[in-house]
N, C-alpha and C positions, 0 to 999 in steps of 0.2 A: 173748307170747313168739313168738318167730319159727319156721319151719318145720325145723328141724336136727333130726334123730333125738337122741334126749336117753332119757340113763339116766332109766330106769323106778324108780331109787331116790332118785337125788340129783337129777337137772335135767342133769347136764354134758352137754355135744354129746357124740355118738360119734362116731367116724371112726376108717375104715382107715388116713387117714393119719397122726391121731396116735396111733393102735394101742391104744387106751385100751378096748375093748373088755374085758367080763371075760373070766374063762377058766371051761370045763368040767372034769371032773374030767382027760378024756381030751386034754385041752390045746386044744381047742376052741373057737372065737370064742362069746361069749353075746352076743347082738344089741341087749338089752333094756338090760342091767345093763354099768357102767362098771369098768375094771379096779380101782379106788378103792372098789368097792361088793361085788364080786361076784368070786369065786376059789377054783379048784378046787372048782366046783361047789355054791358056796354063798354066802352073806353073809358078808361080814367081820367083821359086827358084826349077827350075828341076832337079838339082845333090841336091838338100838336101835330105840326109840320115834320115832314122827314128830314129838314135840314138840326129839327130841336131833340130829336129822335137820334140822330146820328151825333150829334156835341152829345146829348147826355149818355150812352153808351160809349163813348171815347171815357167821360167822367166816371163810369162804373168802373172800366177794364182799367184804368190805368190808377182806383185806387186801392185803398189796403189789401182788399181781400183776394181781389186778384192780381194784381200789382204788374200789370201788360207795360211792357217801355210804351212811350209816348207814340213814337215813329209807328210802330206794327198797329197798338190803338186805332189810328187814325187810318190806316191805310186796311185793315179789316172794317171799321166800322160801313168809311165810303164807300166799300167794293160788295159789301154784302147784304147791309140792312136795306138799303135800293131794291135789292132782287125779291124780300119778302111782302104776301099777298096784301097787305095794310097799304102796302106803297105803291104798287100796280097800280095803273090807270088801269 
């Protein structure tokens, strides 16, 4: 995976410029966590599992907008969302 600051939940790059950053309670950038992940100071989806975490990033990459073959999908998803700090024991 390449060197882009990447949510600590899902994988996505972050950037100022696509402002995708989560937010804090007090409206505040979260540097870690993607706006898609992480709002008003919390998870969007705090009982999501890394096995539900890992199926729905296969379901992002492999549809329209990024349009990943199925095979690499899945074989990026399992190899890499594991290693981010959301998933750490």
């Amino acid at each position: 995976m390449d060197e882009k600051k990447r949510c600590q939940s899902c994988g996505m790059p972050l950037s100022e410029e696509f402002g995708n950053f989560g937010k804090e309670t007090d409206g505040s950038a979260n540097s870690e966590f993607c706006s898609f992940c992480y709002q008003n100071g919390g998870f969007v989806n705090p009982d999501q599992t890394l096995e539900e975490m890992i199926e729905s990033s296969i379901e992002n990459m492999t549809g329209s907008e990024v349009d990943m073959p199925l095979e690499k999908a899945i074989e990026l998803a399992n190899s890499f969302i594991p290693t981010l700090r959301r998933w750490k024991d």
